[in-house]
Each structure stands twice: as structure tokens, then as C-alpha cells.
N, C-alpha and C positions, 0 to 999 in steps of 0.2 A: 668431438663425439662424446655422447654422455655415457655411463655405466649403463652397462647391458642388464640390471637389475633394475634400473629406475623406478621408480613407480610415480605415474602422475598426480600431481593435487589440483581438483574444483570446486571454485567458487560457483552460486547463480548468484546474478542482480537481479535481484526479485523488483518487480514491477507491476501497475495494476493492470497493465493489459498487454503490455510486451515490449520488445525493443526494435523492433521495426515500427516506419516511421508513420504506417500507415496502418498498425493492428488493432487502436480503436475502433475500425472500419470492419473487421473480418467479423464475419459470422458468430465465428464458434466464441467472440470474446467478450466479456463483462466491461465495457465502458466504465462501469462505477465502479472498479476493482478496487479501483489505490484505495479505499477510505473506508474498506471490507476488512476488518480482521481476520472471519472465517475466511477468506480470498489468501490473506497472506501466510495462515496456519496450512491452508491446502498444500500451499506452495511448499511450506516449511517438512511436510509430511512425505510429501515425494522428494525429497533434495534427501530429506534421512533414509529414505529406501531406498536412493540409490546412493548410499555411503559418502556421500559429497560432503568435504572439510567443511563449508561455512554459506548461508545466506550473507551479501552484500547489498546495500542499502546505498546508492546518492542520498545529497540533502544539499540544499542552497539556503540562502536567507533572500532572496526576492520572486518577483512573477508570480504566477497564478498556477501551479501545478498540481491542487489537490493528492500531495503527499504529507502521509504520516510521519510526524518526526520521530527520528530513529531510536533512539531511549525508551517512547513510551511501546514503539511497535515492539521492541525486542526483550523488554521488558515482559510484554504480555505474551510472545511466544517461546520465550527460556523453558516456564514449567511445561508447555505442550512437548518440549524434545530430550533425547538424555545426551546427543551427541553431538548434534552440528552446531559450530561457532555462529557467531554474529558479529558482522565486520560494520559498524557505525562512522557514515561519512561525520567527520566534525571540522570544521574550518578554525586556523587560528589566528587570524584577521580580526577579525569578529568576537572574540570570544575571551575567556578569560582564563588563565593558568591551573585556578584553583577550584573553580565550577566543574573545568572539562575531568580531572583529577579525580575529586568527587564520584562525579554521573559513571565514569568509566569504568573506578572501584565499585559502584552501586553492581553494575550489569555485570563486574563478571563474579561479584559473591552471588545476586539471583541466579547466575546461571551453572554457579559453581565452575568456573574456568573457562568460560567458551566466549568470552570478548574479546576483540577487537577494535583499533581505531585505525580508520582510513582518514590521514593527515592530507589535509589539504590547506593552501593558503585564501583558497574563497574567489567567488570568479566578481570582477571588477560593478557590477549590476548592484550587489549588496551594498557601497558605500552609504548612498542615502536613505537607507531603511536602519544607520547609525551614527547620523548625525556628522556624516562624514562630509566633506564637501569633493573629494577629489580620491582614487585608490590608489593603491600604495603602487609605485614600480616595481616588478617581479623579483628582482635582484635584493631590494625593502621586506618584501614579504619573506621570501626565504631567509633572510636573515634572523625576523621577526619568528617564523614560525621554528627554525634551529634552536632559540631560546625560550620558544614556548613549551619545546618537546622538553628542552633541559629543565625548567622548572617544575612539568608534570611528572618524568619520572623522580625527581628528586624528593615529591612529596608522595609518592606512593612508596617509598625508602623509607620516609619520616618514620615509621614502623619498625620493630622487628620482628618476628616471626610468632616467637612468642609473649607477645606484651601483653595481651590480653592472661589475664588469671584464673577471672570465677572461682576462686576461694571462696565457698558456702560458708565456711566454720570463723571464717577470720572477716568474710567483707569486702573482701582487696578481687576487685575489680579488674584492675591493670597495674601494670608496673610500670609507672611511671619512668622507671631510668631508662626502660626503653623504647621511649617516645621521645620524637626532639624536634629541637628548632630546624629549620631547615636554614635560614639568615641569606636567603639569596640576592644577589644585588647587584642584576644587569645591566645594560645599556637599556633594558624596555620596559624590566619586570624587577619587583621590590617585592618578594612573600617571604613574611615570617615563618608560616607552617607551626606545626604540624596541620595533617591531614586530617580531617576530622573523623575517618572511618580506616579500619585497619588496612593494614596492604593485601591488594589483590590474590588472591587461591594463586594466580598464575606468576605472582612476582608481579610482572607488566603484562597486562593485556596484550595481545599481539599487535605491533605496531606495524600498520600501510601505510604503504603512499601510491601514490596515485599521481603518474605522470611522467612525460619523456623530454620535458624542455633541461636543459644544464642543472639549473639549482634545484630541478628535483630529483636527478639522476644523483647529484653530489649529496643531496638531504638523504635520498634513503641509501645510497653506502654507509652513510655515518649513523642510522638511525633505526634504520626499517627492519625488523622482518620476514615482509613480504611486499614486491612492489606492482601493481596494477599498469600495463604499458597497451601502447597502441599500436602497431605495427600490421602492414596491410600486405608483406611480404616474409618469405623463410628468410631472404637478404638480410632488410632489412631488420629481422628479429635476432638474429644472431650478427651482426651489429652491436646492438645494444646489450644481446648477454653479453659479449664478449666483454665489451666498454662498461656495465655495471660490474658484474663479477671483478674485472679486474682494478676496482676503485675498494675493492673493501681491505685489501692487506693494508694499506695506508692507514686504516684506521684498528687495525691489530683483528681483522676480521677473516674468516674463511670460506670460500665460495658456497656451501654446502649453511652457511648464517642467513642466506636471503634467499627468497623464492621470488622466481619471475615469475609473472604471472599475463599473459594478454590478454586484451578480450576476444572472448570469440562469437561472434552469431552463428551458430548451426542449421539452417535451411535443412530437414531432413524428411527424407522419404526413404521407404521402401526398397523403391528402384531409384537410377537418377531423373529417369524421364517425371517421376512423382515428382521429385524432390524441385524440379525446374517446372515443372505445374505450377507448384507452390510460392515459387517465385514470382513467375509471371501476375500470378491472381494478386500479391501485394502489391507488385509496381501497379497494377490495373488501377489499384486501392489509392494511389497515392495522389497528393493536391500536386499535381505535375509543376503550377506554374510557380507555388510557394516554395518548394525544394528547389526550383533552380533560382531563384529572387535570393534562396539562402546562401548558396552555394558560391551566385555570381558576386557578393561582398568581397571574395577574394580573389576579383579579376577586375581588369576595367572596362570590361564591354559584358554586357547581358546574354548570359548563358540560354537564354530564352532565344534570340535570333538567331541560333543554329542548328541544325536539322539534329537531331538526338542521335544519328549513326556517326556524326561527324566526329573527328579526335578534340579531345579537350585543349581548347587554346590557351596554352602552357605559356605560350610566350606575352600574354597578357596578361601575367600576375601583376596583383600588387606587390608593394616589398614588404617583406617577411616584417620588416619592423614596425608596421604599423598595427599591429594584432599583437605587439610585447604588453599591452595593458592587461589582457584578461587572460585565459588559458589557451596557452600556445600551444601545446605539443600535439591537440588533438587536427589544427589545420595542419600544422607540417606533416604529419602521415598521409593523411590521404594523398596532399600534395603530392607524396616521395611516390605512392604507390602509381598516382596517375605518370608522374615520371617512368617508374621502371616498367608499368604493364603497357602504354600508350593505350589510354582509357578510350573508350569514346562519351559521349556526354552519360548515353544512356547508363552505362556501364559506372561514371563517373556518381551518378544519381543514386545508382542500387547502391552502390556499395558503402554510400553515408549513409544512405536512408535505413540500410539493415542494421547497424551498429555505432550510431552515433561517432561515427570515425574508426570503431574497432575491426575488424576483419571478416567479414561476412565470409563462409562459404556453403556451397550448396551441393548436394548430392545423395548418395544411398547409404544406408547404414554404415557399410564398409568401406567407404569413400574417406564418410566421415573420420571412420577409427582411424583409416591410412593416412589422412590429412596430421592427426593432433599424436598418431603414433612418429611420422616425421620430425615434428617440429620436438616433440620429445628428443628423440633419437638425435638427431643434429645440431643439437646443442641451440634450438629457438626460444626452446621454455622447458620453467617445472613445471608446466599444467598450463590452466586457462580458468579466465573468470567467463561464467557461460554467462549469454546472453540471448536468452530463448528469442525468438522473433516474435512467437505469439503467448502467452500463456492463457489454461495448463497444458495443451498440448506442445508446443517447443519443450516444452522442461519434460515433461512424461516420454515425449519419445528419445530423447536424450539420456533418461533415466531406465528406460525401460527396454533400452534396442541397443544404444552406444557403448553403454556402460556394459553389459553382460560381453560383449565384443571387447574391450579392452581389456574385462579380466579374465578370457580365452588366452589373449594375449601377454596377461603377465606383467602387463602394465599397468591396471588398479591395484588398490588391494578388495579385498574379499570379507574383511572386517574390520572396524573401526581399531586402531592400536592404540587407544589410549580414552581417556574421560576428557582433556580439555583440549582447546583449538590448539597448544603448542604441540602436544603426545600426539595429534592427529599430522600435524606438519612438519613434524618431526625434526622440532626445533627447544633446545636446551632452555631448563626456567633460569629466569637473571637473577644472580646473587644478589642482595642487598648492595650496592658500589659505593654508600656512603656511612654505616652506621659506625663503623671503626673510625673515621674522622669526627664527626660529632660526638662521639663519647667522650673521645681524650680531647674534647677544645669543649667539654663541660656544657655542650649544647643540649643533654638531654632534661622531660619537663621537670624530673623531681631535681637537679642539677639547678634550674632556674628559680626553683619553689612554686612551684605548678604542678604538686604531686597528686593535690587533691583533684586532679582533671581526669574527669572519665567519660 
């Protein structure tokens, strides 16, 4: 059981037209969203009104999705807000130690403290859009991305707090002695450092992750935060708190250092009978034979030759290992859920189609609050990353009906407690961990003779 004061934290995945699989298709939605700044500023306007910690962003490097890359979107919505974070998917497969270091120091001095990076290792589709000819095995990746995370914070350290000068009367700029080499020199990665821009308002931008396979469970004990998971059960989600939470003393860590976070898709109405209207009219919505062609990848018989009320043929899986190339964690949930609920197809279909694998549910305002008051209370989650079905309406009635119910409840808060996404999460800024070692081992620039660097 969690403390009887809890208070929950929300993210939204903002999206151009929703997270349901079939909301390009609804009436009330803008098809051309994703590529709408005013579309993702609306979004960004309602999420502050209803006090919600942070907008979260996916991003891939391949396919056709007509989305904005996350830098330049949050970049141009930082000055439109004075509180909500911005949590930036960035892959570190793909990518480079000292660019992502950079870009993530940029967002959170434009946003003055409200950055984020949701850590991902990159789904297996990106290899040849880099020259790659083969992706790395998952176990590879993690490892890779454990030492990408160490090099990135290490050069946002490269600083110390006050290095910077601005001496008008003298000229002096910065102070060099406390600027330094960073001399890192892994199995993957060789940076010199320093950083080229001061360290972060926040220390570290707040660090995600994203995902429920082993080496990501073990990455964000040792690293994260705040972790993004998929769980399609209360069981199954207190599970996983239990099994994260209790990986972080290992690392001199305390449970109250990480936030769990699931997804959630909200289906909300009024009443429930609304709320299962609403449903119904998306499943109407949906390419019925493409969702089961999706679905059936992870069975050996076509999910198409079976009547839709029939149970999902469980005993026709493929084996879990043949999906270890790209991102696991999101077929093992559903999997687990058609296990513990004995899905039938149809039921099997909603519940991917609402939430890309995350936990769809549907009902009336007070359903709702009772649904994510639970999984608070019982130790499921610190909150939830929302996942409107449709937008603006998923995110407005959520913001506009759920939210004012929860802090009846005592479960939100009622005003924002801080300027940046950690004071809002309620998560301590990180000391510098390295400037005391580099001073005395002569690492810093005027130390090198690189005083005249500004």
C-alpha cells in the first residue's frame, strides 16, 4: 500500500490525432495534426490547465509518420508555457554522446528547467537509414545505451555551477579552472569534453526510460528518474513496482528516486453507457483486417479465421524469442493480459488498438478517477503517462472532468510546487558527481592551458 497522502503524477503523449488506432478516422479529428504547431501548442495549453507534470513526445529514425522532431517541437513550445516539462524521446543506438548532451542542455536552459530525455535504445527498423547492415541484440544495446547515459551525464558535470563570470570591468568571461576535461574511455565511447554549453538549470534534465523487457527494468534502477511501463493489469503492475522499486537500493538508491509511470488510454464519458458508445464508434473506426494481420505476427495461425467473440488462441504463440530483436516489452503485456483476463479476439483488438499495448480503459468520470485512484493506492503506480484516444477532446475531458475529481480526492495537487519538471516530480537536483575528481587530477581547461576558452 502507498502513503495515504500520495499525490499522483501525469504525463500526455501528445499526438496529431490520438492514440487510438483508428482516431485519424473520427470526426471531431485534424488528420493533419502531427505537422500543426498551433495543434501541438493547443495541446500544450490544456495539459497546463490541467496542472499535468510534462507533454511526452515518441520519435523513431525510420517509416513514414509525419512527426515533428522533438527538439525543434519543444523548442518552439517552452516560451508558449511557464510550467509543464517536456520529456524528448532520443534513441542511443543511433546517436551520439556529445550531440544528445548538447541538444538536451539547449531545451532545458530555453525552457529554463522543464527537460526531459526519455532513453530509449532505438527499435531494430532504424539500422539501415545508418549505414548499419544488421541491429544490435538487446542485451548490446543496453549495454551501449548504459554507457551512453554515462558519458552524457559526465559532460553535463564538465561545468560547475558557477563558471560562468561576466566580469564587465575585467573581461573574464568564465573561469576556466572550472571547466574540464571529461577524458572518458569506454568499451564504446572516447570524449574528451568539455561540454560546449553550461550545465543544465536542472543539474540533469530528468532522465526516462521507457520499457518492461530486463535490461530496461535494470537501466532505469541504475539511471532513470522516472520509468514509462506497459502493464494491462493491477497484477501485473504491482509486479513490476514491486520488482523496480526493489532494484534501486543495489544501486545506493530509495524508492521515493523513481517514478513509475504506465500508460494509460482513458475512453471517457459522462456516464459509462457514453463512455462504451465511444468505444464502440472507434472499434466501427478501425481497418478490422490490418489489426488482426498485426496482431497475428505473434501466433501461428491467422487471427482473421476466427469468429471475433472466440478466446484468443493462446496456445498458438510463437516463442517469445523471436521478437528479442526489436522492442519487447510492449508484445509481452498484452500477451500477459490476454493470459490473466482470457481475452476473446475482439477484446484482444480493443485493447492494442486503444493504446499501442498500454492499458486502455473505459467508463465515466468516476470510474475513471476509481480506476487510477486504485492503482495509486495499491501500490500499481506514481501516476500514469495519458494517452488520449482521440485529441483535443481525450486530453480536455481528462483535463477538464478527471482531473477536478482527483483533487476532490486529494490525490492531485491543486498547484504546480515548483518552476522545473524535477520541483514538479518531486525529485532532488544531482549534485555535480565528478568536479572534485577532475580538479585534483588537474583535468580542469585553465589546468590544460585552455584558459582562453569561452
Amino acid at each position: 500500500m502507498s502513503k495515504p497522502n500520495k499525490k499522483a503524477h501525469f504525463n500526455v503523449f501528445i499526438r496529431g490525432t490520438g492514440h487510438h488506432a483508428a482516431a485519424s478516422r473520427h470526426p471531431s479529428v485534424n488528420p493533419d495534426g502531427g505537422l500543426d504547431l498551433e495543434h501541438f501548442a493547443n495541446q500544450a495549453r490544456i495539459a497546463e490547465r490541467g496542472l499535468l507534470d510534462a507533454l511526452f513526445v515518441a520519435d523513431g529514425y525510420s517509416g513514414v509518420s509525419r512527426r515533428l522532431e522533438p527538439f525543434t517541437l519543444f523548442s518552439a513550445l517552452a516560451p508558449l508555457t511557464k510550467h509543464l516539462g517536456f520529456i524528448a524521446t532520443v534513441g542511443t543506438t543511433y546517436n551520439d554522446p556529445y550531440h544528445v548532451a548538447r541538444q538536451f542542455a539547449s531545451l532545458d536552459h530555453i525552457s529554463k528547467g522543464r527537460a526531459a530525455w526519455n532513453i530509449v535504445t532505438t527499435a531494430q527498423s532504424a539500422a539501415h537509414n545508418f549505414g548499419r547492415g544488421e541491429h544490435p541484440h538487446v542485451d548490446e544495446r543496453y549495454r551501449v545505451g548504459e554507457e551512453f547515459v554515462d558519458v552524457v551525464k559526465q559532460l553535463w558535470d564538465s561545468w560547475e555551477e558557477d563558471a560562468l563570470v561576466y566580469d564587465k570591468t575585467s573581461d573574464q568571461r568564465l573561469d576556466s579552472s572550472k571547466v574540464y576535461h571529461i577524458n572518458f574511455a569506454g568499451n564504446y565511447y572516447k570524449v574528451k569534453g568539455p561540454l560546449n554549453i553550461p550545465r543544465p538549470p536542472q543539474g540533469y534534465p530528468v532522465l526516462v526510460q521507457a520499457g518492461s523487457s530486463e535490461g530496461g527494468k535494470e537501466l532505469a534502477a541504475r539511471t532513470a528518474d522516472a520509468i514509462f511501463t506497459a502493464q494491462q493489469t493491477l497484477a501485473a503492475a504491482q509486479e513490476f513496482y514491486r520488482d523496480v522499486k526493489g532494484r534501486l537500493a543495489k544501486f545506493g538508491r530509495t524508492p521515493d528516486q523513481l517514478l513509475i509511470l504506465p500508460g494509460l488510454c482513458p475512453v471517457i464519458g459522462d456516464t459509462e453507457a457514453e463512455a462504451r458508445e465511444l468505444e464502440e464508434e472507434l472499434f466501427s473506426l478501425l481497418h478490422l483486417e490490418r489489426s488482426l494481420s498485426n496482431l497475428s505476427r505473434y501466433f501461428t495461425v491467422n487471427l482473421a479465421d476466427y469468429p471475433l467473440d472466440a478466446p484468443v488462441p493462446l496456445d498458438k504463440l510463437r516463442p517469445a524469442e523471436e521478437f528479442r530483436t526489436g522492442i519487447t516489452s510492449r508484445r509481452d503485456v498484452i500477451i500477459d493480459a490476454a493470459f490473466r483476463e482470457k481475452f476473446t479476439i475482439k477484446q484482444f483488438v480493443s485493447r492494442s488498438a486503444g493504446g499501442h499495448g498500454h492499458i486502455t480503459f473505459t467508463g465515466s468520470v468516476l470510474q475513471v478517477a476509481d480506476f487510477i485512484e486504485q492503482w495509486i493506492r495499491e501500490g500499481g503506480s506514481d501516476g500514469f503517462n495519458i494517452l488520449p484516444p482521440i485529441f483535443p477532446k481525450g486530453l480536455e475531458d481528462f483535463v477538464d472532468k478527471v482531473i477536478p475529481e482527483l483533487q476532490n480526492r486529494g490525490l492531485f495537487r491543486t498547484e504546480y510546487e515548483g518552476t522545473t519538471l524535477r520541483e514538479n516530480y518531486g525529485l532532488a537536483r544531482p549534485e555535480n558527481q565528478h568536479r572534485k575528481v577532475w580538479a585534483a587530477n588537474g583535468q580542469s581547461l585553465a589546468a590544460s592551458g585552455e584558459a582562453s576558452w569561452a
